[in-house]
BAFI-3210 file (N, C-alpha, C; in Angstrom, 3 decimals, decimal comma, padded with zeros to 6 digits):
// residues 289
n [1|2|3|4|5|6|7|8|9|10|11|12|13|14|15|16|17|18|19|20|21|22|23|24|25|26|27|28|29|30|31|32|33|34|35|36|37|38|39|40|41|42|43|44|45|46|47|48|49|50|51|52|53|54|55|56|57|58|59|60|61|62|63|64|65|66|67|68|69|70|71|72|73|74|75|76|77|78|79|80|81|82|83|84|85|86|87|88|89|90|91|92|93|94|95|96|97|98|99|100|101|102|103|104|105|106|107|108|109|110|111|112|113|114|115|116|117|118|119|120|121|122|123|124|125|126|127|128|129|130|131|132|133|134|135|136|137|138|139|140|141|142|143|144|145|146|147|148|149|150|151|152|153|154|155|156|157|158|159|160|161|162|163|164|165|166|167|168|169|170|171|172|173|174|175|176|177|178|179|180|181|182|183|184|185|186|187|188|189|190|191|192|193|194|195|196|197|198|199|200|201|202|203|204|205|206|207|208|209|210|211|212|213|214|215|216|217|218|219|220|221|222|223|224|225|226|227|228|229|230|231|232|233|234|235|236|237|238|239|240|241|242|243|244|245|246|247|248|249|250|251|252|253|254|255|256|257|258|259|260|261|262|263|264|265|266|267|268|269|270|271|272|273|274|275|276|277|278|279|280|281|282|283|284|285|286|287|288|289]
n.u [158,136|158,151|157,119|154,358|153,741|153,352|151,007|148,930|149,100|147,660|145,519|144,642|144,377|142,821|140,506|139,960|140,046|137,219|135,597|136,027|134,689|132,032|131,348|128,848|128,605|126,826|126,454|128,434|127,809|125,429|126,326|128,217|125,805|124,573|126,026|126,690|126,822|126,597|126,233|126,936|125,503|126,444|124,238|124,612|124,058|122,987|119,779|119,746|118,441|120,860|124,421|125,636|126,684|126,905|127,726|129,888|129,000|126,592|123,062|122,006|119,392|120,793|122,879|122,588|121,404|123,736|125,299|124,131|123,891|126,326|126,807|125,368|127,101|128,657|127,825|126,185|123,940|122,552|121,205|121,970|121,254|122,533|121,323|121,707|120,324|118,600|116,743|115,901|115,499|112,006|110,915|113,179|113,802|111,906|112,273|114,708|113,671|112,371|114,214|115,639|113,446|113,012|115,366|116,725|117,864|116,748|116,511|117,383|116,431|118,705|118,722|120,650|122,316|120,255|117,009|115,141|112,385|112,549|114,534|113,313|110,783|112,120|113,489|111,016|110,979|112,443|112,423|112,875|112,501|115,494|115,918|117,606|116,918|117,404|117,182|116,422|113,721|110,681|109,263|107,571|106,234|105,501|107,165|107,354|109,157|110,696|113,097|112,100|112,830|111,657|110,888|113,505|115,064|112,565|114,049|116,099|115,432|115,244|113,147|111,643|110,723|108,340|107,057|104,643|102,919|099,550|098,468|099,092|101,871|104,162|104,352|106,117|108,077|111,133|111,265|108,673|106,071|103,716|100,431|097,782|095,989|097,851|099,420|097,932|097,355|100,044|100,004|097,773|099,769|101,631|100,401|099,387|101,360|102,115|099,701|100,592|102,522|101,615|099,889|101,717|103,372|100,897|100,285|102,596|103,365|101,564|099,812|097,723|094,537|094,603|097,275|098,356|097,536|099,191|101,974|100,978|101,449|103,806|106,210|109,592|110,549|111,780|113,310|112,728|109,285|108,871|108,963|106,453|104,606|104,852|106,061|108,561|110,234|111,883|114,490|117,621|120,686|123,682|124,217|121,631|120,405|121,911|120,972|117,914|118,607|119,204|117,311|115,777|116,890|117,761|120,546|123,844|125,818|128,204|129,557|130,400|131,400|129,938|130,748|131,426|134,251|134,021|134,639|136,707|134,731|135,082|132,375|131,144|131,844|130,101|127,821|125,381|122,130|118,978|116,099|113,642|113,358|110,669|109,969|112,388|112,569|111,837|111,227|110,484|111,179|110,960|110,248|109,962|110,065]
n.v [-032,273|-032,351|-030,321|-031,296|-032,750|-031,588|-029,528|-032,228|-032,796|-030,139|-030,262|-032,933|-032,129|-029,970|-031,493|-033,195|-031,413|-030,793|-032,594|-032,589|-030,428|-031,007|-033,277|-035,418|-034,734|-035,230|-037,897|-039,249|-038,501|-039,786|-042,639|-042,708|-042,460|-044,465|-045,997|-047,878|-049,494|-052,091|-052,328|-055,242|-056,532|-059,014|-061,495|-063,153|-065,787|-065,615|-063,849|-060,930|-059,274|-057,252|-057,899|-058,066|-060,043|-062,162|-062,928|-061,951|-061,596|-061,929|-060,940|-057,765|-055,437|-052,777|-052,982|-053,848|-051,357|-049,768|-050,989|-050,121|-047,558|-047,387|-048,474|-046,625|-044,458|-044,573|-045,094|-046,724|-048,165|-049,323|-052,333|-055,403|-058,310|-060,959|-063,673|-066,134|-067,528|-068,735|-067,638|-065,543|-063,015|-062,280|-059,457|-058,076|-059,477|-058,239|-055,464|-055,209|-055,993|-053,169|-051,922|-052,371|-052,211|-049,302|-048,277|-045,897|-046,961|-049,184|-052,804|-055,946|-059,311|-062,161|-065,471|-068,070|-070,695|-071,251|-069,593|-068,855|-068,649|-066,435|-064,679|-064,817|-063,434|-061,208|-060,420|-059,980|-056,986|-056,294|-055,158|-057,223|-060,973|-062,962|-066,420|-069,492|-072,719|-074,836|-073,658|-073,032|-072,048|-070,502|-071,859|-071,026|-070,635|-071,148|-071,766|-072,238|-073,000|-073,697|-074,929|-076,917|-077,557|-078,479|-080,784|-082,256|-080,546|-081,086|-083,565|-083,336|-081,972|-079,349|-076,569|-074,184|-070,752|-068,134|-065,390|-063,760|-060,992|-061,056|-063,170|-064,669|-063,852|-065,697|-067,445|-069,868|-070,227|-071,759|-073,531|-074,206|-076,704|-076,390|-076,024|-076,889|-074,612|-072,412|-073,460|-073,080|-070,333|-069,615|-070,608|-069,747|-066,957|-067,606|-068,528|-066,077|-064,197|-066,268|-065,847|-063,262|-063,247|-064,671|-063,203|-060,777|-062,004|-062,873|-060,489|-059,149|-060,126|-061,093|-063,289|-066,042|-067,662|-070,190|-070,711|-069,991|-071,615|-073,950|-072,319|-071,635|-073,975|-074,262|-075,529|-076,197|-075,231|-075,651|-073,639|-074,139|-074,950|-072,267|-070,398|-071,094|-070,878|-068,108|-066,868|-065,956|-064,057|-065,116|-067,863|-068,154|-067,175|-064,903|-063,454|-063,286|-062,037|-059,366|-058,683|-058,557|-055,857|-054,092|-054,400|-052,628|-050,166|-049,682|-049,341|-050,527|-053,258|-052,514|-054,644|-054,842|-055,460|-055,167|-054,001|-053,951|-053,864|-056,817|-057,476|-060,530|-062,407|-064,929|-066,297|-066,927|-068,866|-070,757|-070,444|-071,044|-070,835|-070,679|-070,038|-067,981|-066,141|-065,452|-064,543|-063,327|-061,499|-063,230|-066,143|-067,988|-069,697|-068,898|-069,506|-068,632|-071,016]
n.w [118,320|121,085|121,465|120,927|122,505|124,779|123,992|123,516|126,482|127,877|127,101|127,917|130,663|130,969|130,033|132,369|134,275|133,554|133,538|136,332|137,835|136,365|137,779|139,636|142,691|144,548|143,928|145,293|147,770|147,826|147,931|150,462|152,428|151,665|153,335|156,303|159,660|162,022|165,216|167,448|170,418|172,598|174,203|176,561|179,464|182,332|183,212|185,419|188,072|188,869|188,568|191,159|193,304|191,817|189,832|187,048|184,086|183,940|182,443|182,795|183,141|183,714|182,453|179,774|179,343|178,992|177,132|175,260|174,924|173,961|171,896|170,274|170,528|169,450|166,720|165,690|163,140|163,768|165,810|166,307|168,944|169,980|171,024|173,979|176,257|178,911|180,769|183,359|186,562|186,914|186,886|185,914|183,232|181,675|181,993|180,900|178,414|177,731|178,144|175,442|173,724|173,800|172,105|169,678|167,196|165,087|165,682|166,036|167,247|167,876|167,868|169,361|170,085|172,397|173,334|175,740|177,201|179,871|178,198|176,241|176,239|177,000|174,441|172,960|172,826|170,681|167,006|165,174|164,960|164,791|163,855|164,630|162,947|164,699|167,085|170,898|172,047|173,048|176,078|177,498|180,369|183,626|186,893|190,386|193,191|195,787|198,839|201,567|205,309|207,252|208,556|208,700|210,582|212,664|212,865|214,784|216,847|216,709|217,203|214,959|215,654|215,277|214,928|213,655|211,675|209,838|207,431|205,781|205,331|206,299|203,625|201,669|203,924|204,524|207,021|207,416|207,322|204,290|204,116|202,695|201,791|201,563|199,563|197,602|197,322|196,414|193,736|193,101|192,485|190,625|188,481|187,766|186,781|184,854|183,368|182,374|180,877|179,083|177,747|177,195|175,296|172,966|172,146|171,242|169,590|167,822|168,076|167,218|168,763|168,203|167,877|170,359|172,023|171,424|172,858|175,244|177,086|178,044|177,007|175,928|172,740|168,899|166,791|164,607|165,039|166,169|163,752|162,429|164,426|164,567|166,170|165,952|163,265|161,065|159,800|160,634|160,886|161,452|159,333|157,789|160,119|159,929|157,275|157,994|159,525|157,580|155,801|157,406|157,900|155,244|154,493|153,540|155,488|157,923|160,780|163,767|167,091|170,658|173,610|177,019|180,042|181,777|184,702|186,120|188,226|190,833|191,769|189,245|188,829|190,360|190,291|188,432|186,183|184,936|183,759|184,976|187,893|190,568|193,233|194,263|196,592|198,800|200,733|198,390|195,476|192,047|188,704|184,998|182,503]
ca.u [157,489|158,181|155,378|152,615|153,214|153,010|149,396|148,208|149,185|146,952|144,649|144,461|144,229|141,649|139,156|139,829|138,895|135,865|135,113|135,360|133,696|130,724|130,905|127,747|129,119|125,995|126,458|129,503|127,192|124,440|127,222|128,344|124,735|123,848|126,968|126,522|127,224|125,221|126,577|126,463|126,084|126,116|123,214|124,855|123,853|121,365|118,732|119,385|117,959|121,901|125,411|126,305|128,035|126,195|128,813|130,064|128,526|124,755|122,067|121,373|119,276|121,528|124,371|122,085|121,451|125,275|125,740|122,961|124,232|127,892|126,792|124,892|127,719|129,973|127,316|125,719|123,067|121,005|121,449|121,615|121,354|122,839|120,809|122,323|120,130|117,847|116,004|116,345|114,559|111,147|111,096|114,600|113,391|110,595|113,750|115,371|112,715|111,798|115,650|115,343|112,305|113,615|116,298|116,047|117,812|116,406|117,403|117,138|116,975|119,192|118,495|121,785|121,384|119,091|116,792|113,809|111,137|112,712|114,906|112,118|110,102|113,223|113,685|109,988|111,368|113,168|111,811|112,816|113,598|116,070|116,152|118,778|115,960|117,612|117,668|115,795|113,212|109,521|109,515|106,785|105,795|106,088|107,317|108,223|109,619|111,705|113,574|111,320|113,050|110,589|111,216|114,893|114,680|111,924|114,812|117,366|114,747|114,792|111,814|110,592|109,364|108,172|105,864|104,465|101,335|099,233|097,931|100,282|103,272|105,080|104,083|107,618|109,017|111,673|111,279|107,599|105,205|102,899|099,107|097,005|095,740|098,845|099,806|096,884|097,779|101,261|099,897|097,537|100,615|102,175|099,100|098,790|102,619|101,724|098,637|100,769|103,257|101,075|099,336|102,546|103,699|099,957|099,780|103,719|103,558|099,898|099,469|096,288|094,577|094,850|098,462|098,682|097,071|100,624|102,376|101,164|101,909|104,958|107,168|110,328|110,418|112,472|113,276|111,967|108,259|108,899|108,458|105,276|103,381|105,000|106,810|109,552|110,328|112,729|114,831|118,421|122,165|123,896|123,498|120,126|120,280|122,160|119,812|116,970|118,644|119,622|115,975|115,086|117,890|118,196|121,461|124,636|125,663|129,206|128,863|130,723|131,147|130,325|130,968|132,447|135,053|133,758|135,936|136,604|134,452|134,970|131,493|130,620|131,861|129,323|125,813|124,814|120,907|118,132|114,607|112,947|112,803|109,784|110,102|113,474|112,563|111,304|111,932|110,204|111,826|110,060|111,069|109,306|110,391]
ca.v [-033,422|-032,291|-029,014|-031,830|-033,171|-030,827|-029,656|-033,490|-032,691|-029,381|-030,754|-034,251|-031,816|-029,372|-032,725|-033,602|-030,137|-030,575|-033,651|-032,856|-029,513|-031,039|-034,602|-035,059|-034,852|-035,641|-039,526|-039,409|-038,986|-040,595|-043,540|-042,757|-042,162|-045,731|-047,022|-048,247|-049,980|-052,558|-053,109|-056,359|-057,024|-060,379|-061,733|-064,391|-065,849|-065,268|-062,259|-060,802|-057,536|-056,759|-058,296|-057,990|-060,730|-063,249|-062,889|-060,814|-062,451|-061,671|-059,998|-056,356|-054,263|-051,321|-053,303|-053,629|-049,751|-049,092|-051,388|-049,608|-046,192|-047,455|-048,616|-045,504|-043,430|-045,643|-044,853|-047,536|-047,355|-050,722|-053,203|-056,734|-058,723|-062,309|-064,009|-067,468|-067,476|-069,398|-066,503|-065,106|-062,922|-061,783|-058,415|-057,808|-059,615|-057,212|-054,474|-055,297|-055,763|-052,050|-051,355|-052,936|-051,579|-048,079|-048,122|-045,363|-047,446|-050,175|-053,575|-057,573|-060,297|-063,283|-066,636|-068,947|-072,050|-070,956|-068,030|-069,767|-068,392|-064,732|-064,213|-064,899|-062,025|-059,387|-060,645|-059,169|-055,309|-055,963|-054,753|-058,346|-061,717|-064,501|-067,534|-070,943|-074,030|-075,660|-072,884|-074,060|-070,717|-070,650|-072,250|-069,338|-071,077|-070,299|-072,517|-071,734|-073,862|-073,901|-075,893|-076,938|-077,924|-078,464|-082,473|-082,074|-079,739|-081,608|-084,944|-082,708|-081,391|-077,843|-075,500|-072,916|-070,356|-066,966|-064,585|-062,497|-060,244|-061,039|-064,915|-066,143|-063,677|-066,544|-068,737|-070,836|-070,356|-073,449|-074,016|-075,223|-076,943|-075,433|-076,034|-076,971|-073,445|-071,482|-073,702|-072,458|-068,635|-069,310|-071,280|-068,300|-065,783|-068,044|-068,120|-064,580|-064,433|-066,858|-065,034|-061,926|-063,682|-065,138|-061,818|-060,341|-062,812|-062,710|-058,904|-058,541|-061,661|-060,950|-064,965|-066,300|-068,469|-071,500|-071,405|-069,580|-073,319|-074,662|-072,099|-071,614|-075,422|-073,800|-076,345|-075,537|-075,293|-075,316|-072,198|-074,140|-074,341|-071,083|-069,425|-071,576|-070,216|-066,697|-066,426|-065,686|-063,489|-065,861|-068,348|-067,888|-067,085|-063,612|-062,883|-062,933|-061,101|-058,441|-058,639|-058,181|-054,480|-053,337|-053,814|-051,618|-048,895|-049,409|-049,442|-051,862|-052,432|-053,544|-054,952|-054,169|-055,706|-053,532|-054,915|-053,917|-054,615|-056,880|-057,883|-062,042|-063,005|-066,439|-066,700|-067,263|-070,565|-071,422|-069,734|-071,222|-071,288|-070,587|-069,854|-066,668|-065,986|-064,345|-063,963|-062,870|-060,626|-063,961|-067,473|-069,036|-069,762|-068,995|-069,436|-068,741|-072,048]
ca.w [118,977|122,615|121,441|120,841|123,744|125,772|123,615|124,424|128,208|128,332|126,599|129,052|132,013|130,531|130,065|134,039|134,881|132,918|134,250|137,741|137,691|136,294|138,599|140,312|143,830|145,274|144,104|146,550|149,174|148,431|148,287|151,846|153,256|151,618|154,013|157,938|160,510|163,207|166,649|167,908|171,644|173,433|175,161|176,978|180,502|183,572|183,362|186,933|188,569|189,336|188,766|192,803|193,701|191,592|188,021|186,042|183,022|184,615|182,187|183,884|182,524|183,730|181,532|178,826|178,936|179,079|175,931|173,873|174,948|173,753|170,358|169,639|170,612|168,434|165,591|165,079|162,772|164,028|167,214|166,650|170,201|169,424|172,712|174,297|177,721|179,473|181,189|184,688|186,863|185,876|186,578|185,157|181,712|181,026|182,267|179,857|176,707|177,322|177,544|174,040|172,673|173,762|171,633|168,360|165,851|164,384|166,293|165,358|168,085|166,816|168,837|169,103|170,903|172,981|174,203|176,301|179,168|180,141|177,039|174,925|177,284|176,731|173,278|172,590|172,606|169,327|165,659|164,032|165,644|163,774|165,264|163,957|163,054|165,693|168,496|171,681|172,453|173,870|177,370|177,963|181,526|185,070|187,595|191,785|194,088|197,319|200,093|202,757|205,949|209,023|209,026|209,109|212,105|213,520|213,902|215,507|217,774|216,887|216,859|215,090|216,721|214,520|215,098|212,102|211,510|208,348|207,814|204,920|205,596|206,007|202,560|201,202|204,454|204,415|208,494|207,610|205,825|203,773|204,003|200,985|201,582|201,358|197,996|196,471|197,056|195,781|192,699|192,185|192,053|189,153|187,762|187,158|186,256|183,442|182,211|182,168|180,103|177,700|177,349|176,099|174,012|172,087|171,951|170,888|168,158|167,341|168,229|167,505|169,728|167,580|167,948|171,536|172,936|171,401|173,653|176,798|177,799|178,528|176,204|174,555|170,842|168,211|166,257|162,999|164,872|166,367|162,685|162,061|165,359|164,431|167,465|165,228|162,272|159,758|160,489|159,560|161,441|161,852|157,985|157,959|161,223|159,056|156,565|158,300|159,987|156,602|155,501|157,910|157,608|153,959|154,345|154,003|157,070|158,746|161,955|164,736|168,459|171,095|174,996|178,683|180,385|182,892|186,314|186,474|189,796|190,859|191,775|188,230|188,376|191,114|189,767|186,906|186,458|183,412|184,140|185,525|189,182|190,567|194,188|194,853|197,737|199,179|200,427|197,422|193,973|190,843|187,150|183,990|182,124]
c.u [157,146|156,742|154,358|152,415|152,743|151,325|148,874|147,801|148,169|145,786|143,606|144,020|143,362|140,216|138,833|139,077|137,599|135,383|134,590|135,046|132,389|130,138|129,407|127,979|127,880|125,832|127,231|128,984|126,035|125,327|127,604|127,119|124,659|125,253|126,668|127,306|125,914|126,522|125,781|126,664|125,630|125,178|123,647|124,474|122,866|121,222|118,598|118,894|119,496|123,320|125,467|127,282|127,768|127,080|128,558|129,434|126,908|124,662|121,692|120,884|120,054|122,716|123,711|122,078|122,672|125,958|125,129|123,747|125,755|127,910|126,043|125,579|128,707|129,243|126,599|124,224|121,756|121,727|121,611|122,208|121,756|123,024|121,234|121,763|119,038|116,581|117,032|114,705|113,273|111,037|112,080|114,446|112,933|111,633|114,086|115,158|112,505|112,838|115,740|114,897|112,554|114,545|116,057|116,571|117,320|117,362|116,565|117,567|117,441|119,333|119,427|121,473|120,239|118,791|115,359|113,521|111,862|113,105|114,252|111,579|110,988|113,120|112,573|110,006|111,849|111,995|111,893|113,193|114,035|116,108|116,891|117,204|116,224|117,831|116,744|115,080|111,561|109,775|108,600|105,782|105,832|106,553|107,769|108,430|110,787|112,240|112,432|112,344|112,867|110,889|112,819|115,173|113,726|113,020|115,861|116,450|114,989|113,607|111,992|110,081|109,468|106,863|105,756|102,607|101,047|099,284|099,128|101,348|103,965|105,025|105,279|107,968|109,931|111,847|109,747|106,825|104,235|101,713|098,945|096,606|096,473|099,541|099,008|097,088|099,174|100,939|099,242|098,162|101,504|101,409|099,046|100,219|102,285|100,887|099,132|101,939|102,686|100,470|100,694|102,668|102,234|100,117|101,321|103,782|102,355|099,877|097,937|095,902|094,676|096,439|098,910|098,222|098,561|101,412|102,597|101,478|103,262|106,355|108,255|110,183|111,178|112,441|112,456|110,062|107,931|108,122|106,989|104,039|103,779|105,543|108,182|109,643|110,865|113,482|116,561|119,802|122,458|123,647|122,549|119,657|120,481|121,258|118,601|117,312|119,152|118,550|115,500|115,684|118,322|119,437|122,807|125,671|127,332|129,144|130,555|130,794|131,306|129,718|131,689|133,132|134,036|134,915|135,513|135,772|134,296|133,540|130,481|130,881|130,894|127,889|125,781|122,754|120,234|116,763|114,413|112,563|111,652|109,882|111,207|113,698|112,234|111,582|111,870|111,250|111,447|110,707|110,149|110,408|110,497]
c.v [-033,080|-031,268|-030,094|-032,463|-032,774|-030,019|-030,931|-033,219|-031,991|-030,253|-031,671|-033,371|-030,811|-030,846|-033,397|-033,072|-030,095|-031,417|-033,384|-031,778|-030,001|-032,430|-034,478|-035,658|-035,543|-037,408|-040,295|-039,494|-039,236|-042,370|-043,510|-042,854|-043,971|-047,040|-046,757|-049,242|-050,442|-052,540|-054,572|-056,700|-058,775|-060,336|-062,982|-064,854|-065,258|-063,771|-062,481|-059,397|-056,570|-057,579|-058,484|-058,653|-062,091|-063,362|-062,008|-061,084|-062,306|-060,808|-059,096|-055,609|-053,380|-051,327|-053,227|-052,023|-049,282|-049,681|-050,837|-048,150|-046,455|-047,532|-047,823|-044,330|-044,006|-045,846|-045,761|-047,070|-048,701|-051,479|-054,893|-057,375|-060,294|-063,012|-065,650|-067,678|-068,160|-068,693|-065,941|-064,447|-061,899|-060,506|-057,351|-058,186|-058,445|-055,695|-054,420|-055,592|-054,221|-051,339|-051,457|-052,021|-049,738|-047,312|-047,402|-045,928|-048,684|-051,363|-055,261|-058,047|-061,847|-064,377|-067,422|-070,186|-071,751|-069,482|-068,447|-068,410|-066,903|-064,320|-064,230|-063,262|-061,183|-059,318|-060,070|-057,856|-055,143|-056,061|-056,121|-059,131|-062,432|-065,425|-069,103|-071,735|-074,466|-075,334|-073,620|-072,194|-071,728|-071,052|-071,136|-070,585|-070,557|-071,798|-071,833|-072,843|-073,549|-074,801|-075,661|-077,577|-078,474|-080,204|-082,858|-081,395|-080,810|-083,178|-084,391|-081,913|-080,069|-077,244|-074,488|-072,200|-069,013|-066,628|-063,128|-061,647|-060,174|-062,892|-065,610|-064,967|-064,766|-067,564|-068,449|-070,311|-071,867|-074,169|-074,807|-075,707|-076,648|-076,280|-075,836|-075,198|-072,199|-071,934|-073,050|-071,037|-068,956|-070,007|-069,969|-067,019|-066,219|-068,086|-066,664|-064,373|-064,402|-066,095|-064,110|-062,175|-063,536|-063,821|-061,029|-060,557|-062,410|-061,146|-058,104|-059,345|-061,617|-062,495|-064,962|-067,174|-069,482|-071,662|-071,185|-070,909|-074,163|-073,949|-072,127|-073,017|-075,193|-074,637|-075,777|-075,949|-074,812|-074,488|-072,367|-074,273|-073,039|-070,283|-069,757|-070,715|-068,081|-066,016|-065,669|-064,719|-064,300|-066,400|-067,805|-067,674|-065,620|-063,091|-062,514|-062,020|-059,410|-057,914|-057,804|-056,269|-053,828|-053,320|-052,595|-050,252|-048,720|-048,637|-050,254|-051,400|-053,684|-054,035|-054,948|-054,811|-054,906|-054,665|-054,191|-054,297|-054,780|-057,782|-059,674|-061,934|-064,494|-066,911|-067,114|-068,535|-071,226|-071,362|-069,925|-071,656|-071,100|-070,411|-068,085|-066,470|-064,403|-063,827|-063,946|-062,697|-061,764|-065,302|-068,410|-068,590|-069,862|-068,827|-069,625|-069,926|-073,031]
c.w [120,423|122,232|121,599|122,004|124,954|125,519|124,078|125,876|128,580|127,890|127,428|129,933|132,013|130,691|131,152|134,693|135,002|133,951|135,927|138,374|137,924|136,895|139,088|141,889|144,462|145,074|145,007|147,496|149,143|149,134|149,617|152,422|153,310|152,964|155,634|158,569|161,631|164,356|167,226|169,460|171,818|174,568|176,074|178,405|180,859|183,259|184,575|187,172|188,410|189,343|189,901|192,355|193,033|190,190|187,361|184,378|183,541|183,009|182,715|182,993|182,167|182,488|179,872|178,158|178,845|177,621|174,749|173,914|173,906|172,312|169,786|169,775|169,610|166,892|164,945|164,494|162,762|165,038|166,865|167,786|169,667|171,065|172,860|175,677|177,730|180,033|181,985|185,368|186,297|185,729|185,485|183,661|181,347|180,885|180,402|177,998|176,645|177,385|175,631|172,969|172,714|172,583|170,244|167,100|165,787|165,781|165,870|166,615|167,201|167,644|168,127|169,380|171,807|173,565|174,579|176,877|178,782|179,422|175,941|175,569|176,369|175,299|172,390|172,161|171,400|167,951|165,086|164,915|164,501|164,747|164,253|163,965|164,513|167,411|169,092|172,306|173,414|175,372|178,466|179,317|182,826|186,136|189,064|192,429|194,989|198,083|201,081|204,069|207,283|208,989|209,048|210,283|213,358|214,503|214,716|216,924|217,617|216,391|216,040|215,155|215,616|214,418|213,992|211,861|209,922|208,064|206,650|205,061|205,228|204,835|202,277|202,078|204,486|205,869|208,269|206,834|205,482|203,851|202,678|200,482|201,457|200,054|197,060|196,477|196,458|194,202|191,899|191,702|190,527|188,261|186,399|186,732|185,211|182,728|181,733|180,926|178,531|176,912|176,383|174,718|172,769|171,604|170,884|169,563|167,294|166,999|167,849|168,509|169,822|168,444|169,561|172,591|172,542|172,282|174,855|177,613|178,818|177,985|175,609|173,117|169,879|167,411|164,884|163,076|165,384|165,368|161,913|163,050|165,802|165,349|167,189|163,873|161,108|160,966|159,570|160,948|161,443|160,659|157,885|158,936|160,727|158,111|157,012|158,746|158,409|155,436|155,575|158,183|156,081|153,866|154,303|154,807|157,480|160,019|162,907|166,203|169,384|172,774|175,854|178,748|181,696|183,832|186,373|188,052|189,905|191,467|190,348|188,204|189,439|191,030|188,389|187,035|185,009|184,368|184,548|186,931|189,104|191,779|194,738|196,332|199,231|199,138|199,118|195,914|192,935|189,549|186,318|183,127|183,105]
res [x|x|x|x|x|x|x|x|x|x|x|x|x|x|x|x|x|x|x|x|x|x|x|x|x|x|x|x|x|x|x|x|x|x|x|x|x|x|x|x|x|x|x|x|x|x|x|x|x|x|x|x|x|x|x|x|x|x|x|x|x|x|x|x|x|x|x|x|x|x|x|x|x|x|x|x|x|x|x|x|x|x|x|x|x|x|x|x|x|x|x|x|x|x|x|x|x|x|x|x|x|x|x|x|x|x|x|x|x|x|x|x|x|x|x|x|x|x|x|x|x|x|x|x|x|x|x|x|x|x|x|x|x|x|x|x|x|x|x|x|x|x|x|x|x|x|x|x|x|x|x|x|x|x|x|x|x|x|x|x|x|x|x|x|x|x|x|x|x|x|x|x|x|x|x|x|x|x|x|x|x|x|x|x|x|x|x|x|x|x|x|x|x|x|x|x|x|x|x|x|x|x|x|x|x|x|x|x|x|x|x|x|x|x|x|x|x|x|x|x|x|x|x|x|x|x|x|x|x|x|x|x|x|x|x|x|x|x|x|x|x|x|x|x|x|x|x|x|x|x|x|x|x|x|x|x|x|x|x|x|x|x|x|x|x|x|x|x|x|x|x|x|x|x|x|x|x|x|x|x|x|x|x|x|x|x|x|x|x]
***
């Protein structure tokens, strides 16, 4: 009895051999190839030129580029941005769409509660957007405005006095008040802002012009007519977000959070804003939315 069993045994371990001799290893790795991974960063808060001293929680390009580098060293094999912002400033948007659009894997923008005016802008660099029905996007406008102070001064009796070379130099200073003819040069710099906006948006969305007369008003809009005037890709939550990068990597995909350490500054609890500044460098205050 013990002999046959021990024939069975060779026998059993002869038909293993066989077996995994003639496997077809290569299904093993197509099986691994077909497996990935997304990184997910957070889009949360103001689009600024620069953290400084303004929160640690700012939009920076530079931070942007330090989070893309991190999740492509960490293997990711697609980006999804899961955006919660209002804007910021304008330069720094556009920064940060061609941080975006740079990027060599595959990447999905995924609109939470909201991604208006400048985060819409950045949000342009990505291969797919998602956006919730109920997110709050578009807001593709411009707006500037400033403190004026020359009639507050004027009851305290102080002057004034500034001497500058070049006729509107001084337009939105907040010591005086502006002439019809110095509104109209600052109206024409939002102006051209806006056109440069809208220009994107059409050229990146391939808008038509039917629907680009619902945009430029500069209105927000909900993510469910978002996907009507094509501003949008699908509507849908982080799944779908998934989805959409494992279209485009034809691969299934785990996802991943990929983030800094950033330093508490208690000036975050005092700068809270949304919109798009345009003249920084300058007294006036401009915001796309």
């Amino acid at each position: 009895m013990r002999k046959y069993a021990i024939i069975l045994i060779l026998l059993m371990l002869t038909g293993l051999s066989t077996a995994f001799l003639n496997w077809d290893w290569s299904s093993w790795d197509n099986w691994d190839a077909a497996q990935g991974q997304a990184g997910v960063i957070s889009m949360d808060g103001q689009i600024m030129p620069s953290s400084g001293g303004f929160g640690s929680e700012a939009i920076t390009p530079e931070r942007v580029d330090e989070l893309n580098d991190q999740a492509v060293e960490q293997g990711a094999d697609a980006i999804i941005y899961e955006w919660n912002s209002g804007g910021g400033a304008v330069v720094a948007s556009k920064e940060v769409m061609d941080s975006i659009d740079s990027v060599e894997v595959p990447t999905v923008c995924r609109f939470r509660d909201v991604s208006a005016s400048g985060a819409y802008l950045a949000s342009l660099g990505c291969d797919k957007i998602v956006s919730d029905s109920a997110s709050l996007t578009g807001s593709i406008g411009v707006t500037g405005s400033y403190l004026e102070f020359s009639e507050l001064l004027d009851n305290y009796g102080i002057n004034y006095v500034n001497v500058t070379g070049g006729e509107y130099k001084e337009v939105g200073s907040p010591f005086q008040n502006a002439t019809d003819e110095e509104l109209e040069v600052l109206e024409n710099l939002i102006d051209q802002v806006h056109e440069e906006f809208l220009l994107t948006v059409e050229q990146e969305r391939n808008i038509t012009e039917e629907d680009l007369e619902e945009i430029e008003t500069g209105r927000v809009i909900l993510g469910s007519e978002a996907e009507e005037l094509n501003m949008v890709d699908t509507l849908g939550r982080q799944n779908e977000a998934v989805a959409e990068a494992e279209n485009m990597t034809e691969k299934e995909l785990s996802t991943f959070k990929v983030e800094t350490e950033q330093p508490f500054n208690f000036l975050d609890l005092l700068f809270v804003d949304s919109g798009l500044n345009l003249f920084q460098e300058y007294h006036l205050s401009s915001r796309l939315g």
